[in-house]
C-alpha positions in Angstrom: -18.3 6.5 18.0 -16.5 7.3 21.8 -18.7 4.2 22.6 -17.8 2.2 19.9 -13.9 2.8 20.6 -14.2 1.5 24.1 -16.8 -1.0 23.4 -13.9 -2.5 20.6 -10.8 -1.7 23.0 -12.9 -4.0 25.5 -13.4 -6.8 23.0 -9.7 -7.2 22.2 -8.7 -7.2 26.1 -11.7 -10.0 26.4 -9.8 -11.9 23.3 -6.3 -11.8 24.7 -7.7 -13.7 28.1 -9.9 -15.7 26.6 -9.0 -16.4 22.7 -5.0 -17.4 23.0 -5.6 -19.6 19.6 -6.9 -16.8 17.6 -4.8 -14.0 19.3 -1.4 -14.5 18.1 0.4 -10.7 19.3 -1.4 -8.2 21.6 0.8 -5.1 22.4 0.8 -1.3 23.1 1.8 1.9 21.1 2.9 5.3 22.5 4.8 7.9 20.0 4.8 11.2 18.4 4.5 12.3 14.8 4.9 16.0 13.3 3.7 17.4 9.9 1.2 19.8 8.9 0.1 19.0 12.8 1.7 17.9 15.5 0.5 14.8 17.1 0.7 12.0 19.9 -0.5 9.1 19.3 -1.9 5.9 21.7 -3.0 2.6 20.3 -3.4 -1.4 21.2 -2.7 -3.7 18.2 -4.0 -7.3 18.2 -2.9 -9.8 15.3 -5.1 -12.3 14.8 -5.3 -15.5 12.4 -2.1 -15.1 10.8 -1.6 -11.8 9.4 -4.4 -9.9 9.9 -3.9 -6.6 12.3 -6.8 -4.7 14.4 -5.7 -1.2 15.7 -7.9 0.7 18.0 -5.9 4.3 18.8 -6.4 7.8 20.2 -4.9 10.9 18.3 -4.5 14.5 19.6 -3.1 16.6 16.9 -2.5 20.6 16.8 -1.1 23.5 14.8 -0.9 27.2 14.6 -4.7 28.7 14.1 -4.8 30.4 10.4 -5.9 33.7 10.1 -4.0 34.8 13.2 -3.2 38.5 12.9 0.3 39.7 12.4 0.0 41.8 15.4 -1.6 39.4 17.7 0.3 40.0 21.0 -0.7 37.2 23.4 -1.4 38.4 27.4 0.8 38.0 30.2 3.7 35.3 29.6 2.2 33.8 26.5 4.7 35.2 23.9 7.5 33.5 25.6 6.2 30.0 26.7 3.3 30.1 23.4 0.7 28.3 25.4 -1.5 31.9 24.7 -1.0 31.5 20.9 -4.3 29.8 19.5 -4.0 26.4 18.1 -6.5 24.0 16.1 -6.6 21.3 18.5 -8.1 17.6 17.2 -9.1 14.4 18.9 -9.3 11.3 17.2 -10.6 7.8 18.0 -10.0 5.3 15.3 -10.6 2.2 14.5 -7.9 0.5 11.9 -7.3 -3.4 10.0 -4.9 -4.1 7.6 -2.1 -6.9 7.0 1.0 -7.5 8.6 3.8 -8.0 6.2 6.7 -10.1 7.5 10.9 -10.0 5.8 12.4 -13.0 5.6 15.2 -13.0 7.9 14.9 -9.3 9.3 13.6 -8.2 12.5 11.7 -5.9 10.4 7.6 -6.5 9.3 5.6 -3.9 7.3 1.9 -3.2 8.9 -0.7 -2.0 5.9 -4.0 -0.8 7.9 -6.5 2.1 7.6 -9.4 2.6 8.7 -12.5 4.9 10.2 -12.5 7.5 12.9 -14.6 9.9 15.1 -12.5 13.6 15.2 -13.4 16.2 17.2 -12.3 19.6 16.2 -11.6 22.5 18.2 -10.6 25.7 15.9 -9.7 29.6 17.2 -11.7 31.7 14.4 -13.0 35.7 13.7 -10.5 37.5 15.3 -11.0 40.8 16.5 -9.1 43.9 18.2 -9.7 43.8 22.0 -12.3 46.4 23.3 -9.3 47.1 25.8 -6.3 46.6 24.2 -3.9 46.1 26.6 -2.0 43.1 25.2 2.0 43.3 25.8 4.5 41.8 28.3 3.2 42.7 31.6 -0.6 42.8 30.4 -3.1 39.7 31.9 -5.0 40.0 27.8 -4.3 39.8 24.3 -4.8 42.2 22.0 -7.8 40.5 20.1 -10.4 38.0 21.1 -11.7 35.3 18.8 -14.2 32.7 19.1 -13.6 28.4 18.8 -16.0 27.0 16.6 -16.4 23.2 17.7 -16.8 20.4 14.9 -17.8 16.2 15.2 -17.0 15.1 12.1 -16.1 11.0 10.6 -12.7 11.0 9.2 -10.5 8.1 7.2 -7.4 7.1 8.5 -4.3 5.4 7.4 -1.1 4.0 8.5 1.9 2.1 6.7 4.6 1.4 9.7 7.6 -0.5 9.4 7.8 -2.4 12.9 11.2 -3.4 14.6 10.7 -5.8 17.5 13.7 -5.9 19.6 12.5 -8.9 21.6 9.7 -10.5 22.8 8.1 -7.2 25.0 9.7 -4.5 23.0 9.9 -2.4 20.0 9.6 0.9 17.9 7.9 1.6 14.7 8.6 4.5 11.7 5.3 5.1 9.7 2.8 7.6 7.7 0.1 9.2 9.4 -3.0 10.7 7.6 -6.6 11.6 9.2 -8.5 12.6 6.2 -11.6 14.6 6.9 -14.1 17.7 6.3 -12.4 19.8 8.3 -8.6 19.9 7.9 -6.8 16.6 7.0 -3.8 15.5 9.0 -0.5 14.2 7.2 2.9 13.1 8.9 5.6 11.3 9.7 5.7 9.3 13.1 7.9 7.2 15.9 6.6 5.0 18.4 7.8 3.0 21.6 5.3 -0.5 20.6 5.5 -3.0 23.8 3.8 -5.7 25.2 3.1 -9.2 23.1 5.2 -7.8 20.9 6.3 -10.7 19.2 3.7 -13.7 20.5 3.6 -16.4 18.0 4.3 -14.5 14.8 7.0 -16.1 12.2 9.6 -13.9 13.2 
């Protein structure tokens, strides 16, 4: 699927050189999004014979590991900065179409895509009390250990955005964010910075 992501990214760079009939917006997407996870999020849109949209994007989403015990005491300086506190941690590579939706005089156009994705899942699991418990302040340990089971798993995504093009290079965009697969499914709102082609030939 990583394969297929670049081979697709590589396809739309070849279009925007090559196909300027076809290609009528080409432009970049960085933002953030929170909800049951929090997430960044980097994508390359293309728009294409009138309305239709192509996404290619790359997702890292994380939250707070369940079944984290109440006592867990991270080592050293983890309790302060939380970077010892055990996350889920996900990486997506999707693939999205859809529509592009444009308002009559407004600077604002509704995207409607969804598509497919490759996530790769990395969750903390079966916690238990360290042989040496020496977890607390000054301590280099926690107070348990646990284990990260790994999972490769397809996923569906979609993502309704209302777009605002500023002018012809730049932008931002407000949508809905959900990753839906076997593992734990990702909903949430996000906001991106969108640049580039921003505008191209569209009717706007």
């Amino acid at each position: 699927m990583k394969s297929f992501f670049i081979s697709t990214l590589f396809i739309i760079c070849c279009n925007s050189a090559y196909c300027q009939p076809i290609l009528r917006a080409l432009y970049g997407e960085l933002g953030g999004g929170y909800g049951t996870h929090g997430s960044i999020k980097g994508a390359i849109n293309t728009v294409i014979y009138g309305n239709n949209i192509i996404t290619v994007c790359y997702v890292f989403s994380s939250h707070k590991a369940s079944g984290i015990p109440s006592d867990y005491i991270p080592g050293g300086l983890g309790g302060i900065f939380g970077r010892d506190i055990p996350h889920q941690n996900m990486e997506v590579h999707g693939l999205m179409y859809g529509k592009m939706l444009y308002c009559a005089n407004s600077i604002i156009r509704v995207t409607l895509k969804g598509g497919i994705s490759e996530v790769n899942v990395n969750t903390p699991m079966d916690f238990k009390p360290n042989q040496f418990p020496n977890g607390g302040f000054l301590s280099s340990a926690s107070n348990y250990t646990y284990t990260t089971k790994s999972d490769r798993v397809l996923g569906i995504l979609l993502n309704p955005t209302l777009e605002m093009p500023f002018g012809k290079g730049l932008g931002m965009s407000f949508g809905l964010y959900a990753n839906v697969n076997s593992v734990n499914s990702v909903y949430g709102l996000e906001v991106s910075l969108v640049f580039g082609k921003v505008r191209g030939n569209l009717p706007f």
